[in-house]
VOTI-510541 format. One record per residue (C-alpha): y, z, x. Coordinates in steps of 0.001 Angstrom, whole numbers, padded with zeros to 6 digits, always signed. Each point is the difference from the previous one (the first is absolute). Layout:
N
YZX/...
END
This chain:
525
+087320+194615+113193/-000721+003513+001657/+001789+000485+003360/-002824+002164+001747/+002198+000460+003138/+002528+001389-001902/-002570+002001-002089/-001007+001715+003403/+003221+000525+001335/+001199+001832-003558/-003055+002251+000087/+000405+001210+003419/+003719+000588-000613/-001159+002285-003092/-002287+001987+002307/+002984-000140+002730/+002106+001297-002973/-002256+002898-001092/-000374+001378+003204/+003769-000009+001498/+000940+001186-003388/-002112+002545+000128/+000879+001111+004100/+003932+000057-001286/-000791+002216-003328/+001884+002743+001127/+002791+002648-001398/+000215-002415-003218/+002186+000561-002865/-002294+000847-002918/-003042-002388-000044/+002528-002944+000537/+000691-002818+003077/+002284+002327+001529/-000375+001026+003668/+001783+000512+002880/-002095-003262+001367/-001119-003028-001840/-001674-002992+002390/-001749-001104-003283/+002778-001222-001068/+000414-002258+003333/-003724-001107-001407/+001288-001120-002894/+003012-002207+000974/-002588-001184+002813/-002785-001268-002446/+002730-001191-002207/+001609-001714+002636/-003135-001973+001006/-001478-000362-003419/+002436-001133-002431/+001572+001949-002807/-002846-001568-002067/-001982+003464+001600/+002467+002670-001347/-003004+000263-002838/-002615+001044+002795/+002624+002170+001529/+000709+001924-003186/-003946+000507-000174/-000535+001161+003530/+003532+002791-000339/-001761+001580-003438/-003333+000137+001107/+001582+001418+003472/+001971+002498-002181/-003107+000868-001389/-002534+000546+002844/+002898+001849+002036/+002428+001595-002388/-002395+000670-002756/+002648-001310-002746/-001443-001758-003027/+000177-003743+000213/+001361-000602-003091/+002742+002972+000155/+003564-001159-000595/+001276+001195+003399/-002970-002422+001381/+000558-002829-002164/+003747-000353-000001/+000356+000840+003878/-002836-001997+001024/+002090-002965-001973/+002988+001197+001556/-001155+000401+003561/-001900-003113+000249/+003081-002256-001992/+002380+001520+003251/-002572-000684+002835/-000678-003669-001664/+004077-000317-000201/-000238+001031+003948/-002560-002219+000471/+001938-003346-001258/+003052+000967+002077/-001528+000284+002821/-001962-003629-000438/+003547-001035-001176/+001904+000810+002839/-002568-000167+002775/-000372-003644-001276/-003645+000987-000560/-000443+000927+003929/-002450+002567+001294/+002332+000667+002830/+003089+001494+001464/+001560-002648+002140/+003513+001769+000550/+002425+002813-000891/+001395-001523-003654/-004275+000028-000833/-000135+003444+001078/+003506+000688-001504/-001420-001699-003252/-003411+001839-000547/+001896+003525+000609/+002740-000826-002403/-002683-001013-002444/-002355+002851+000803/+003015+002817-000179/+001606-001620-003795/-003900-000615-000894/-001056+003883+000822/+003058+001430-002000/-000163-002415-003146/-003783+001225+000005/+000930+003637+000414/+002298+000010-003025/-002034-001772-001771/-002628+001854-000135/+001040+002996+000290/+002234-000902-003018/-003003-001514-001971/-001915+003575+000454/+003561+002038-000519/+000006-002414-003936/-003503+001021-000739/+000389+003666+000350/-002208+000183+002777/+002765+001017+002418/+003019+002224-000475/+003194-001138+000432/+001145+002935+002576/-002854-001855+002238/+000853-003614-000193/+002720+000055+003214/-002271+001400+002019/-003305-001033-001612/+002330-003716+001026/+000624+001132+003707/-003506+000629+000988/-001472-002924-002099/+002659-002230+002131/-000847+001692+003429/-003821-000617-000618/+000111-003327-000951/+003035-000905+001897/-001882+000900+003254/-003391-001217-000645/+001496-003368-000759/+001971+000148+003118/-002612+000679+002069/-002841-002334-001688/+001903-002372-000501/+001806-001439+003241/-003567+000854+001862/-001720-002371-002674/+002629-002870+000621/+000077+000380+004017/-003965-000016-000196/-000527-002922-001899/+002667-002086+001793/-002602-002668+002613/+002539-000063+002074/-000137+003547+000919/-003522-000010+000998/+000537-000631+003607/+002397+002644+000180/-002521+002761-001509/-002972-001700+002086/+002764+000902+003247/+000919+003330-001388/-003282+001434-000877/-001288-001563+003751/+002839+001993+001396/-000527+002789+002057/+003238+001520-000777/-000400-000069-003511/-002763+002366+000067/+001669+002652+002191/+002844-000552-002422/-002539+000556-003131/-001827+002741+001846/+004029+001861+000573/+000395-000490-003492/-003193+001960-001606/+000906+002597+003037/+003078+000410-001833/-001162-000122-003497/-002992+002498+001197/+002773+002105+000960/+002090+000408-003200/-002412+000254-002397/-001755+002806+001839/+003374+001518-000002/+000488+002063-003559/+001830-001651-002553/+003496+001477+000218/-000145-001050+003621/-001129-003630-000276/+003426-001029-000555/+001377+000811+002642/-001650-002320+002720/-000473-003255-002263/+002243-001101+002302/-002439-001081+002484/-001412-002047-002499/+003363-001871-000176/-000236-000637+003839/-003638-001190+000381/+000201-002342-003325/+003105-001504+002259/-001603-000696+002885/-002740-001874-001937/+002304-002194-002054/+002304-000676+002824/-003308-000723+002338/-001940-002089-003029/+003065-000656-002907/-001182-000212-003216/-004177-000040+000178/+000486+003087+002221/+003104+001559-002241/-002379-000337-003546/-003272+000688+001195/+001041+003630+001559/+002180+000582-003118/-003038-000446-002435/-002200+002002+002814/+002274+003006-000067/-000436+000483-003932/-004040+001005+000379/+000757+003365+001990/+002661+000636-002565/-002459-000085-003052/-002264+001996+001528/+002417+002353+001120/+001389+000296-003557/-003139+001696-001128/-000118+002812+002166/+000445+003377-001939/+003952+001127-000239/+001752-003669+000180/+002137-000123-002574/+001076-003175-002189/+003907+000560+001547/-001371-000169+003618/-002143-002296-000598/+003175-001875-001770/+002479+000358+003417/-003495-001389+002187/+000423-002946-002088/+003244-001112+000583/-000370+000914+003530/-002804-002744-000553/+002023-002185-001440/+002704+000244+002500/-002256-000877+002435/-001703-002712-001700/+003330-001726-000111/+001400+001056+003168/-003657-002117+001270/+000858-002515-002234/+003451-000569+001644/-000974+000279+003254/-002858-002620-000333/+002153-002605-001783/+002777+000335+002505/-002782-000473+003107/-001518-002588-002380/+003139-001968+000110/+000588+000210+003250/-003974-001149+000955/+000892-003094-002203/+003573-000566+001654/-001633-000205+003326/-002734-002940-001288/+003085-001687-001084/+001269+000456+003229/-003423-001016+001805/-000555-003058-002711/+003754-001450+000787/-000567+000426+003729/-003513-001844-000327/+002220-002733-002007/+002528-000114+002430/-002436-000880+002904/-001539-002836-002264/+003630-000953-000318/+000579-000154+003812/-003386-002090+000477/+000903-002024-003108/+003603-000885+001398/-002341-000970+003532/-001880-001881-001312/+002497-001947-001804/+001629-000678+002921/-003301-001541+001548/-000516-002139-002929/+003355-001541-000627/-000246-002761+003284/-003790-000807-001422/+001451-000534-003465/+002949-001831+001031/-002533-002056+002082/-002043-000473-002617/+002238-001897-002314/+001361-001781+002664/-003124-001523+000773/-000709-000420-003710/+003246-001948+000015/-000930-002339+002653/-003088-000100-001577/+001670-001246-003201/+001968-002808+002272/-002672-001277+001922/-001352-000508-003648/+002214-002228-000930/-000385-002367+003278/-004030-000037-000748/+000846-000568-004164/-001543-004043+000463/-003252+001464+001209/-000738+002620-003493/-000186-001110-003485/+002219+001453-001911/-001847+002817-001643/-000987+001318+003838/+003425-000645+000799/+001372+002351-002876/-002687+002898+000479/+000564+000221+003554/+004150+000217-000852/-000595+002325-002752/-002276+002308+002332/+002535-000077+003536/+002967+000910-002432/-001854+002962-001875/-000679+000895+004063/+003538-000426+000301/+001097+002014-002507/-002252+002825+000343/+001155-000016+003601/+003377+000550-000631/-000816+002535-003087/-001535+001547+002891/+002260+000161+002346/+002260+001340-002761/-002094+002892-001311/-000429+000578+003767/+003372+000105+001125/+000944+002222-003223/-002134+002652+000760/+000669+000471+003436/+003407+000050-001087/-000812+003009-002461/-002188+001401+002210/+002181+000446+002768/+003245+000748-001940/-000792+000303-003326/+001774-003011-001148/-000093-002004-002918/+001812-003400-001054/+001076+000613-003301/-000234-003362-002091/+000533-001401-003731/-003166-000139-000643/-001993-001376-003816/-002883+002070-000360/-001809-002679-002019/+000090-002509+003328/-000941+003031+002415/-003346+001235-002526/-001134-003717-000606/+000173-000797+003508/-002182+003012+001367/-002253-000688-003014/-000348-003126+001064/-000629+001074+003570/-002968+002067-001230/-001589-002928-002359/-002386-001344+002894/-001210+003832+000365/-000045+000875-003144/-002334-002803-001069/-002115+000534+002690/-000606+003473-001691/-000546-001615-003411/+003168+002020-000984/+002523-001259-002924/+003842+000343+001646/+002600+000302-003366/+003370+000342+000031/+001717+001664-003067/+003827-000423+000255/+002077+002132-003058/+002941+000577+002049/+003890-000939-000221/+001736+000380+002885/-002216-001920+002454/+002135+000480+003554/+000202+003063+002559/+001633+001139+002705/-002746+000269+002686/-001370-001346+003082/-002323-002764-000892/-002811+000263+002906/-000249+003738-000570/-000447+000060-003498/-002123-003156+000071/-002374+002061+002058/+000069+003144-001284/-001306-001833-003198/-002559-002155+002168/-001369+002914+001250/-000804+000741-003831/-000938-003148-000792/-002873+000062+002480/-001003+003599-001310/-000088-000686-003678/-002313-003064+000807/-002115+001502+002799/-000469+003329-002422/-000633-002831-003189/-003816-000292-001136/-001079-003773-000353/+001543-001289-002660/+003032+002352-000792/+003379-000828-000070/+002847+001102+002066/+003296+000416-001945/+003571-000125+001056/+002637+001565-002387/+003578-000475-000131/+002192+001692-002089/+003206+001891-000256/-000985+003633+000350/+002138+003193-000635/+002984+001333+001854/+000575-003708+001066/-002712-000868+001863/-001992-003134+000833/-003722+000789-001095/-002276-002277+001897/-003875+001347-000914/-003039-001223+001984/-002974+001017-002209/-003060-000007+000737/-003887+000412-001405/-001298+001843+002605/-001303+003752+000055/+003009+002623-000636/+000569+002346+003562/-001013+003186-000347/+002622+003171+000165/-000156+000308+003577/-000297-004077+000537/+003084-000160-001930/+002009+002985+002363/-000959-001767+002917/+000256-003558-000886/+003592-000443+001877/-000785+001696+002782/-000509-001499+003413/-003419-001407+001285/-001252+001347-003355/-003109-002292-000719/-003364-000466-001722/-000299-003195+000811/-002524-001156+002654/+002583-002056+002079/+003158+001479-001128/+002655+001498+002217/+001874+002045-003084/+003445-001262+000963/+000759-002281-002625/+000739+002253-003317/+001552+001717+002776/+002105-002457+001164/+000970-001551-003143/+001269+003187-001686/+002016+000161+003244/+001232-003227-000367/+000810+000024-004075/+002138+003966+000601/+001815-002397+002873/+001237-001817-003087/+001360+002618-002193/-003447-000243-001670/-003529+001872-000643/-003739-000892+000037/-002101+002323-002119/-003898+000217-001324/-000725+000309-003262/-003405+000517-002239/+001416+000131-003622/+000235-002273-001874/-001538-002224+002624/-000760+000136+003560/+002719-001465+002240/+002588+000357+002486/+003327-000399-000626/+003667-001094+001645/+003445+001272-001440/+002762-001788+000984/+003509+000455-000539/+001550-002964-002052/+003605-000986+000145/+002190+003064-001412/-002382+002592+001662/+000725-001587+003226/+003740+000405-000830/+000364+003457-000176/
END
């Protein structure tokens, strides 16, 4: 069946292509992809990127009928046919890696994602340079004398239109950056910032073009001040802005391809010196919502460990009167049959017992709250899952939603605190079921997983969170439910790392949130 969407999106990228590729056609080598800039080639890994590999067919298309409308070269020419192979194998190559080791992200979430893309960007660019280049040197079409530097500039043109596409196309398309380009392009500063920056560029490239180089340097300062004021969205964007006067520039009568070479590494140089300084701001924008998100769950914890200590005496009354309640039972036994007399026992002691299990959770977590304690306890993991299943049955049935326990584990005991695990994993309980359709099921999975760890899965059949759902699931007061406060994923990861252990999301295979736990000999060491 014919994806129309995708259809659309590969035709506009072809008429994207053709005219970029036909902007950048300048100082080639021969008729061939060889110029001192190449942003097509960010297209390509782009489209690629987004489509599939299952589109390198459509991409060989659109580069020989581009080589044709702009270069002229017959289609069918063996420079055409074997580079075009060539070119679009190495972008495809780039492509995969990229989907490999950005796990399939549209984002850059840290320094080892920016670290990643411009290791895979700078091996990508020079395996394509020799490649090619090599390919056309095999055919004839190039002479050997030219294939080092026919392999320099093919590098520096590709290497720099990937590395400026490329980390504006992942910022851009991260939805958790939106706010922060809504707030920078609202900013005031930002546009005397901008407006200082085409003052400068105005002012080089009026200059002739043995003197351009020698005040670039402002560029280096401005770009700064942007990335330090606005990290990465700030860094990228100017970076890929700064390229357009360049092109144009490079037309003017008397530039010559060397200048034109030592502009583009100045460009590149300053597309990564950007790049730096936005990640390193980045990082430190995202250390201080740590900072902000563990101060928010350190108040919770101070009213938490409050109102513990208001609710222990009502507890603790509570079951005492649900123990004379129990006694005075007994004294009135001759006026009840026996069946009243056994539901009314069988209802004061569940009171009784959820009173205490009360009074226990309670008194745990003010204890963790306050000090960050835990009582560490021999504990069978079996007992602990069956009894919060159990818990959970009453709710769970309510919802017309199946509760199944799937036990393929070994060792069956931990070290942990009972009451904090058994609510971290309460906490899920009541998620998976409140997030379960009518007549799902709600799975808990135990089983031995790697590294020594206690595996306890609570799976559910609800929908999968989106990318940014899934970032901010953990965080506190984090919500999209109607009555929910957001502290309890929040909470319970808390409370599982207080055991040595971690609480995770995951969407593949299945959607589900799981606890690690240390068993015996991890605990140990």
């Amino acid at each position: 069946m014919l994806n129309f969407k995708k259809i659309a999106i590969a035709l506009v990228f072809s008429c994207l292509f053709f005219a970029v590729d036909k902007l950048s056609y300048i100082y080639p080598i021969g008729d061939l992809n060889i110029t001192p800039w190449n942003p097509p080639a960010a297209l390509e890994v782009l489209f690629l990127f987004w489509a599939g590999n299952s589109w390198m067919t459509w991409v060989y298309l659109t580069l020989g009928l581009s080589d044709s409308l702009v270069r002229g070269t017959l289609f069918l020419s063996p420079a055409v046919v074997l580079g075009n192979a060539v070119l679009v194998t190495c972008y495809a190559a780039i492509a995969l890696t990229l989907r490999w080791t950005l796990a399939g992200r549209t984002a850059l979430r840290n320094r080892h994602d920016v670290f990643l893309l411009g290791a895979v960007i700078l091996c990508g660019a020079l395996f394509t340079a020799m490649a090619y280049v090599g390919t056309q040197t095999w055919i004839g079409v190039l002479s050997t004398h030219d294939f080092l530097g026919a392999v320099h500039r093919f590098f520096i043109g590709d290497l720099l239109g990937l590395m400026v596409l490329l980390p504006l196309f992942f910022v851009a398309a991260d939805k958790r950056r939106h706010m922060q380009y809504l707030q920078m392009f609202r900013s005031v500063l930002f546009w005397v910032l901008m407006l200082g920056l085409a003052i400068c560029l105005w002012l080089i490239f009026s200059l002739p073009i043995e003197d351009q180089m020698k005040y670039f340097f402002s560029l280096f300062f401005v770009l700064g001040l942007i990335a330090a004021t606005y990290s990465l969205p700030g860094a990228t964007l100017v970076a890929a802005l700064i390229q357009l006067p360049l092109v144009f520039s490079a037309t003017r009568v008397g530039v010559q391809p060397a200048d034109l070479m030592d502009m583009q590494i100045v460009m590149l140089s300053l597309s990564l010196t950007g790049l730096i300084i936005g990640t390193v701001v980045d990082e430190r924008l995202r250390t201080e919502e740590r900072l902000r998100d563990s101060l928010q769950l350190v108040a919770a914890g101070e009213l938490a460990g409050s109102l513990a200590h208001e609710l222990h005496q009502p507890m603790s009354a509570l079951s005492a009167y649900a123990e004379s309640a129990l006694m005075l039972t007994e004294l009135q036994k001759e006026k009840m049959t026996d069946a009243q007399q056994t539901q009314l026992v069988t209802m004061l002691r569940n009171v009784v017992n959820e009173a205490l299990r009360a009074t226990d959770i309670v008194r745990g977590l003010r204890s963790y709250f306050i000090s960050g304690a835990s009582s560490l306890q021999d504990t069978s993991v079996t007992h602990l899952v069956d009894e919060c299943v159990a818990r959970f049955a009453h709710k769970a049935a309510k919802a017309d939603v199946a509760l199944v326990t799937v036990y393929t584990h070994h060792e069956d005991h931990v070290l942990v605190d009972r009451v904090q695990i058994s609510t971290a994993l309460g906490n899920l309980l009541k998620n998976a079921i409140d997030a379960s359709p009518s007549g799902a099921q709600v799975t808990v999975r135990v089983n031995a997983d790697e590294k020594q760890m206690l595996s306890i899965r609570v799976i559910d059949q609800g929908t999968l969170l989106d990318a940014d759902a899934a970032d901010q699931v953990f965080r506190p007061f984090y919500s999209k439910k109607k009555d929910g406060l957001g502290l309890g994923l929040s909470v319970s990861r808390s409370l599982v790392e207080n055991n040595g252990g971690v609480l995770r999301y995951q969407a593949h295979p299945e959607k589900c949130f799981q606890i690690l736990l240390p068993l015996g000999d991890c605990v140990d060491e």
